[in-house]
N, C-alpha and C positions, 0 to 999 in steps of 0.2 A: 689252498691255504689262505685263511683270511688278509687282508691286507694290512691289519692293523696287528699280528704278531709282530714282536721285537726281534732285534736281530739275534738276541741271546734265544729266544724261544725257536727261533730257526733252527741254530747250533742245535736247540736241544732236543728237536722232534728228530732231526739227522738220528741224532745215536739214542732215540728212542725205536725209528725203524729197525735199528739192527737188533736191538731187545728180541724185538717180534718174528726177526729170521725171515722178514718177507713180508708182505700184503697179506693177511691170513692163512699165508702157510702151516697146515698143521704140522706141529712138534712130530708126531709119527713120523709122517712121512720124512724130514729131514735124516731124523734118525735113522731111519732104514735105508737111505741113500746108500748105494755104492762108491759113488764118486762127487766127492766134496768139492765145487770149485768156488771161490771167493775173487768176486772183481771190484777194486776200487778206483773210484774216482775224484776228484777235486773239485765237486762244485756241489751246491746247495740242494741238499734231498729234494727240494720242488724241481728242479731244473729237470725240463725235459729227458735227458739220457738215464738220468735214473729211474724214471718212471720207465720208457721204454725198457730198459734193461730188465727191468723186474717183471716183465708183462713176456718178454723173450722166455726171462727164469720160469715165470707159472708154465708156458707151453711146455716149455723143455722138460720140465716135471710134470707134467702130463704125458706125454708123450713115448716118455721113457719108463712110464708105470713108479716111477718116483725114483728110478736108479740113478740119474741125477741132479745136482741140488745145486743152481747157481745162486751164490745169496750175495749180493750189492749192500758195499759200506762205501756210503757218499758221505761227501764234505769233509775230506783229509782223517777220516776216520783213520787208516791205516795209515797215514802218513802222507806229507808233500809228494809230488809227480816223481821227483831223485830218491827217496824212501821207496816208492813204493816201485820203481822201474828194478831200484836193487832187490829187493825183495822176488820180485816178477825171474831176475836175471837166476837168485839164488832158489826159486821153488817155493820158498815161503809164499807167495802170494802167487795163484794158479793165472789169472785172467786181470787185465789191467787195460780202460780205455785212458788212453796217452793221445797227446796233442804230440805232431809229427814237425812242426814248428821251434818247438819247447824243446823238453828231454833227450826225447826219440833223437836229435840232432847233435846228439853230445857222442854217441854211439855212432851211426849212419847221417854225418853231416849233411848229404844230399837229399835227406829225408824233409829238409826243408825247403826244398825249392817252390811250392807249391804257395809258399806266405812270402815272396817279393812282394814289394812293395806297391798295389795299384794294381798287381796283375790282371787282375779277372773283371769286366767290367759288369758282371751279372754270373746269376747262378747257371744257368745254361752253359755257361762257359768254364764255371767249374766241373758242373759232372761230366761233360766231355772229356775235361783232363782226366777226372779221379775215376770215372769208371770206365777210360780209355784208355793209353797207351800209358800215359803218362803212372797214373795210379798202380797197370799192371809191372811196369819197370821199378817202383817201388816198394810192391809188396815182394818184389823178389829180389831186393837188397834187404828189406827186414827179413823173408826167412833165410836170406843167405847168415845175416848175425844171429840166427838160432834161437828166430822167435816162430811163431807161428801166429801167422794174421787173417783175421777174417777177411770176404772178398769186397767189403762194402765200407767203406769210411762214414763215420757218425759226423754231421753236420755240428759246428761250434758259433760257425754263422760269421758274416760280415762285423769288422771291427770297427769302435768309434769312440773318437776321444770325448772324453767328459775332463773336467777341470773347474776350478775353484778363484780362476782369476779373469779367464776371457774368453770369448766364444772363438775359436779357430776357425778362420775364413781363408787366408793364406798362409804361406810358409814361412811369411815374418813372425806370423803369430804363436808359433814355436818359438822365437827364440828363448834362448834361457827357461824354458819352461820346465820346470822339473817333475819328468811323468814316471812311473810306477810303471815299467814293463817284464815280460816272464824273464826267467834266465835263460838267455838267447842271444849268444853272437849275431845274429842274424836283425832280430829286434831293435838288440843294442847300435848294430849298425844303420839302421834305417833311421832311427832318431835323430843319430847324430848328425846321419849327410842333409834331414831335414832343420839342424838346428839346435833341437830339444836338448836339453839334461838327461837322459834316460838314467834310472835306477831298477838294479835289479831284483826284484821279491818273486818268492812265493805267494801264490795266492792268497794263500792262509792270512797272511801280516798285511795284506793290499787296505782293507776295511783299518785297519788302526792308524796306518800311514796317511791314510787320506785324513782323517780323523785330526791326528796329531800335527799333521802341516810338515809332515818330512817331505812327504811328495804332495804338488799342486793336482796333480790329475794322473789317469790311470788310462788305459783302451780295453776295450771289451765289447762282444755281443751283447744289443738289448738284454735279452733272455737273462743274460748274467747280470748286468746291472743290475733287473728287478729283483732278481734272486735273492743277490748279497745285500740288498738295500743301497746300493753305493749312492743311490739319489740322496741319502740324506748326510752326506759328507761332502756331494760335489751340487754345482750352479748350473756347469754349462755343458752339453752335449754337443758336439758339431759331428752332423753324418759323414764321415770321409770314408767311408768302406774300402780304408787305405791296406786291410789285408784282409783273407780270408784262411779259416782255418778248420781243421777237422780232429777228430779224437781217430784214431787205428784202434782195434779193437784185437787185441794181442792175448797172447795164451804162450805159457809156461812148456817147451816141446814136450818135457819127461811127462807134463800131467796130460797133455792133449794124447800121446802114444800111448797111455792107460786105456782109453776112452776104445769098447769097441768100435769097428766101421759104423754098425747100425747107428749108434749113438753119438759117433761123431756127425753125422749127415743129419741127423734130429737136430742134433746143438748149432749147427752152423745155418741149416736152413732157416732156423728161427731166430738168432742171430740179423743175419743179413735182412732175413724180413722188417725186423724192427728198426734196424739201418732207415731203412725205404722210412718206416710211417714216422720216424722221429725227426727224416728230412722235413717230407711235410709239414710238422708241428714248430719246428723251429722256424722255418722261414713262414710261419702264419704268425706266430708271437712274435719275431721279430718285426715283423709288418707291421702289427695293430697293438704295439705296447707305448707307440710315440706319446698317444694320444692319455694312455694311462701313466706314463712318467712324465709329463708335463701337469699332468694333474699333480703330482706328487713332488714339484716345483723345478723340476730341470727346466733348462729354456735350450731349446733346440735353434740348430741352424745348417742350413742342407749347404754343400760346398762342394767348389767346379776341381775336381782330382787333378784337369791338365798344369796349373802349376805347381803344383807338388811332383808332377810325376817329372815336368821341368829338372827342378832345383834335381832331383836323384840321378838322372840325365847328365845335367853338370857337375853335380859334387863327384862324381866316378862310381854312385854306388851299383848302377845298373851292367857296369864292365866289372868291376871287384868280384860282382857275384856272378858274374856269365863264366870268367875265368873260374871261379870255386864250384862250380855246379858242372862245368862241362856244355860241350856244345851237340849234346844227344840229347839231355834232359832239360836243357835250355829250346831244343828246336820243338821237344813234345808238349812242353809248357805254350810256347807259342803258336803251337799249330791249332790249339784248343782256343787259347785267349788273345793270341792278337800279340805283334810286335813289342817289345818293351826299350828297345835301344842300347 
């Protein structure tokens, strides 16, 4: 996508893709699908997972001789993450990649253990957890609430505050800062023990608030920054890769037990495959986007995590959630990443 589309022409190539039903999917073939699945997401038709998702969809429709037909509506097409999880819950919507942090956490509050605050000090140390012990314990509390979850977490990538008043270097530098976080007890609590204001939005309304001066600053992966445009509402970037987080890639049980055996091992295989190459891509964008959001006027500044992890240390947030999380999923979290206190 060029760089010099608007953020309105962004919105408007999103629900132009859905026009099309796919990357030049022919019309036939959709129509003669057996099995209709529809996954939505929340973030900007360029963003990584949409692409991969759709490149999953062409195999899977290949694959399957066209019997079926996964078609991706990005950028809150079908609604916010709480629209479209109910939707997901009620059948209306078959297939929904969900951040395990966010939503997922309002259902399976444990689902979020994985976005403490500082946990992970490298990715290495994330896929340890999430395609080891830790990942398999929680994909078998999503299908214990009667979803059905692919075996591979989609990568959302290391989070980093941007802001409109000062570069964040320490934990002073939050105070009173009023930042734009998802809806998330969890979230909401890590601000707070850091300081912050936190306010809760949908992603959807993040871009007008920064805009409008409700909120001074927002967190997010690069990837999404460039995405949403948020460089041009926000000044400052500070790297604090104060959480990491992932999409689950969820499926509706009633529409997945439609799905022959054959065709459920087509759809999942390609699935997980694209899991794998969208890790890749995310954490190579997120690497080498610095250099192109500085061009595009952020001003970066790279920051030491140990007093932040401090101040969470002392405010009690790292016990508050040891007690909420359990000390099973507390010891798999750390056996991957390393002590948190």
């Amino acid at each position: 996508m060029p760089t010099s589309l608007t953020r309105r022409h962004l919105v408007g190539s999103a629900a132009g893709g859905v026009a099309l039903a796919g990357f030049g999917r022919p019309l036939a073939f959709a129509q003669q699908a057996e099995f209709v699945f529809k996954l939505g997401t929340d973030v900007p038709d360029s963003h990584p997972i949409n692409i991969h998702a759709r490149r999953a969809a062409d195999a899977i429709r290949q694959q399957t001789n066209g019997r079926v037909d996964l078609r991706v509506f990005s950028n809150n097409q079908l609604g916010g993450q709480s629209d479209m999880l109910s939707q997901l819950r009620s059948g209306a919507l078959e297939s929904f990649a969900l951040s395990g942090v966010n939503v997922l956490s309002t259902i399976i509050p444990t689902s979020s253990v994985y976005g403490l605050g500082f946990a992970f000090p490298n990715y290495d140390a994330v896929w340890r957890a999430m395609d080891g012990q830790l990942g398999a314990t929680l994909r078998g509390q999503i299908e214990k609430a009667g979803f059905v979850v692919m075996d591979k977490i989609w990568d959302n990538g290391f989070r980093q505050i941007t802001n409109s008043v000062r570069p964040i270097n320490e934990p002073k530098d939050l105070q009173g800062l009023k930042i734009r976080v998802p809806v998330s007890s969890l979230w909401t609590s890590l601000f707070v023990s850091l300081g912050a204001a936190p306010t809760s939005l949908n992603f959807a309304e993040v871009y007008s608030a920064l805009q409008t001066k409700v909120v001074d600053g927002q967190e997010n992966p690069p990837v999404i920054i460039n995405a949403a445009k948020l460089y041009e509402v926000q000044k400052f970037c500070s790297v604090t890769n104060h959480m990491w987080d992932g999409w689950w890639f969820l499926i509706n049980r009633r529409a997945w037990t439609r799905l022959p055996d054959d065709l459920k091992e087509i759809f999942a295989r390609n699935v997980n495959a694209e899991a794998l190459e969208h890790r890749k891509d995310v954490a190579r964008l997120n690497a080498g986007l610095r250099d192109e959001l500085t061009s595009k006027g952020l001003v970066f500044n790279d920051v030491n995590p140990e007093p932040f992890k401090e101040q969470l240390r002392r405010s009690g947030f790292y016990a508050e959630w040891r007690k909420r999380f359990g000390e099973e999923l507390m010891g798999q979290l750390e056996s991957a990443a390393g002590k948190l206190g």
